[in-house]
N, C-alpha and C positions, 0 to 999 in steps of 0.2 A: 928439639921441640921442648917448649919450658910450659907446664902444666904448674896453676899456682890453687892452691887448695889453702881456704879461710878457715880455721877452727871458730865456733861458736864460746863453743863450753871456756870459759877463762881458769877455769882450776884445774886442765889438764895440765901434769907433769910432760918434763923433756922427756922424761924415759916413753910416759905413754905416746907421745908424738913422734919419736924415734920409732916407736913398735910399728903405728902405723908408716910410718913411711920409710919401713924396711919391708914390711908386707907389698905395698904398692908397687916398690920399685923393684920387688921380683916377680911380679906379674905384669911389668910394663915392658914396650920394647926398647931394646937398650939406648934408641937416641931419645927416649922421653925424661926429661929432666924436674925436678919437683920442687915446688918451694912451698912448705906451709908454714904458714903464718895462722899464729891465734889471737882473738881480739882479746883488747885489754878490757873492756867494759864488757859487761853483759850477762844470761845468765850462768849457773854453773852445769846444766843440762836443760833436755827444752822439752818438757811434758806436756805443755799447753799453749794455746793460740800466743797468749799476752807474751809467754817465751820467745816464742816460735817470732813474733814480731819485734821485739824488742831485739834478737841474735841476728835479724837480716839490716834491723838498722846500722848495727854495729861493724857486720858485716864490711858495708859499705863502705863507713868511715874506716875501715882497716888498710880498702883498697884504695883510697882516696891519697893515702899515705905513702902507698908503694911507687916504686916503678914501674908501670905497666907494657914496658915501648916491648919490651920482648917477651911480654907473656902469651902464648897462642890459646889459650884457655883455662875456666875459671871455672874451682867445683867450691858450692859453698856444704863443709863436712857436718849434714846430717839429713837425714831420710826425712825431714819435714818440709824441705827445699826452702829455707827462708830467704826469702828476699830475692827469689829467682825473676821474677818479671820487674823489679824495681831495678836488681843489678844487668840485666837484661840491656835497662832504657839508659844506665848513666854510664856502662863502659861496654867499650869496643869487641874483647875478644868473648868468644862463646862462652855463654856460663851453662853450664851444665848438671840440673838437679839429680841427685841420686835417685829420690824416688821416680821422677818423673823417666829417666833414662830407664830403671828397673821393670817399669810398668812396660815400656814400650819395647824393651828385651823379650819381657813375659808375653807379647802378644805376637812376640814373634817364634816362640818356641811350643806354642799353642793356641787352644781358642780363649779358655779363660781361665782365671789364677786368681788365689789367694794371698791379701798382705797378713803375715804375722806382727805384730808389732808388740813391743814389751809391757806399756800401758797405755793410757792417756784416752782420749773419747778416739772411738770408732766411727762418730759421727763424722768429724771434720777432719779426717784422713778418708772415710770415702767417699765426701765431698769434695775434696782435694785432686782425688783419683778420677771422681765424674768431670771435673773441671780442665782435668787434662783430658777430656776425650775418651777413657777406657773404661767408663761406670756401665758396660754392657756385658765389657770382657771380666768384671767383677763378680768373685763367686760370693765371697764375705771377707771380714776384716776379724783378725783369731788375737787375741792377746794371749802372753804368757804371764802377765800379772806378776811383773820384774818391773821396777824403776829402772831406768839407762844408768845410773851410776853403780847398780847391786849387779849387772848382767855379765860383768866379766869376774865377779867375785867367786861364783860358784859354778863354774862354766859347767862340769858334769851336770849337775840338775838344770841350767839354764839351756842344754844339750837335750837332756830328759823333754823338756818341755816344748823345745821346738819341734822336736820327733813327731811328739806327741798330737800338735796341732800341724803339724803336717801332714801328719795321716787323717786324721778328722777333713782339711781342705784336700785332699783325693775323696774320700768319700762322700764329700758334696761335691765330687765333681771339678774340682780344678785341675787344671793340663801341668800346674805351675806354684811354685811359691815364691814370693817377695818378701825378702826380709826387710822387716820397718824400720831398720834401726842402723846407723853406722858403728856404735858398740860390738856390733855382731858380726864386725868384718874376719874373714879368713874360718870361721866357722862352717860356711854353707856344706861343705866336702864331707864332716864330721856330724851332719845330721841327718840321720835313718830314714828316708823318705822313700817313696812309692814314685815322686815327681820330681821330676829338677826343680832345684833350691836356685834364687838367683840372687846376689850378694849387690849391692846396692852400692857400696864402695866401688867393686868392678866393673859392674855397668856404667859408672858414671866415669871412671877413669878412661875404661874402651871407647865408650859414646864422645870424650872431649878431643882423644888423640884423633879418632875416625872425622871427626868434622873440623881440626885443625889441618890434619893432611889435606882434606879436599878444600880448603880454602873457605871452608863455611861459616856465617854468621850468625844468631837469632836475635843480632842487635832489635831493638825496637824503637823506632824511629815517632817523635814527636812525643 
């Protein structure tokens, strides 16, 4: 099974693309195979919409580029799923959004759950989250008021502070936390919680392999 994962961010280093996908490939089962590719255009993280839209265009063109005849599914790497319903419509194998797989993990390990996210508006990430369907299962949206490029610099404090608004989303009530961010992958294990953390990297890695086995698509037709 060959799972192809698009980097957005153009300024990430080889070493950090290696981290990730030495992380992934010890949490995958051993026939899952990986290709990441990062675009060459686009931004260098994605804190806002104009980002967020600008990284799924790019996206695209990255996969436009590829070989696709033996990919069985597509994660595009960042918790704001860009360009998931557009890559959805113009290629074949499952593409699979991390937030969107994360949310629907959390609705299955409870009633309702908390996203943490590092910064950026809370508005249009729980707009994001109603639009897939779970703005019910939605307790709040908790920042830790970290840029995505500052959140692996000081991991102990960036550690502090997801704790911190994990425990805050148990006492309003969430079953759950959602990490909003792919920077924060392999973290979830290492954060003090009252709730299961659920890692948005994994979810969307499990959710691609799970609906590759079964022969499934979310093509979107017309």
């Amino acid at each position: 099974m060959k799972i192809a994962i698009v980097i957005p961010n153009v300024t990430m280093t080889e070493q950090a693309i290696a981290e990730r996908r030495a992380f992934l490939l010890a949490n995958a089962a051993p026939d899952v195979e990986l290709e990441l590719w990062r675009n060459d255009v686009g931004p260098e993280s994605i804190e806002t919409e104009a980002e967020r839209d600008w990284a799924g265009v790019e996206i695209g063109r990255t996969l436009e580029g590829k070989d696709l005849s033996k990919v069985d599914a597509i994660i595009p790497w960042c918790a704001a799923d860009p360009g998931v319903h557009a890559l959805r419509q113009s290629f074949a194998p499952p593409v699979i959004g991390p937030l969107m797989a994360a949310c629907q993990l959390a609705s299955l390990a409870g009633e309702r759950f908390t996203l943490i996210m590092p910064a950026g508006s809370r508005r249009m990430n729980r707009q994001r989250i109603q639009g897939y369907g779970f703005g019910d299962r939605l307790v709040s949206v908790r920042q830790v008021n970290k840029p995505v490029l500052e959140l692996r610099a000081d991991l102990d404090q960036t550690l502090e502070r997801l704790s911190v608004e994990a425990h805050a989303a148990y006492q309003e009530g969430a079953d759950s936390v959602v990490l909003g961010c792919m920077a924060l992958f392999g973290l979830a294990p290492r954060i003090e919680s009252p709730i299961p953390v659920i890692c948005p990297a994994l979810a969307a890695l499990n959710v691609a392999s799970l609906m590759a086995r079964m022969g499934l698509t979310n093509r979107i037709a017309g």
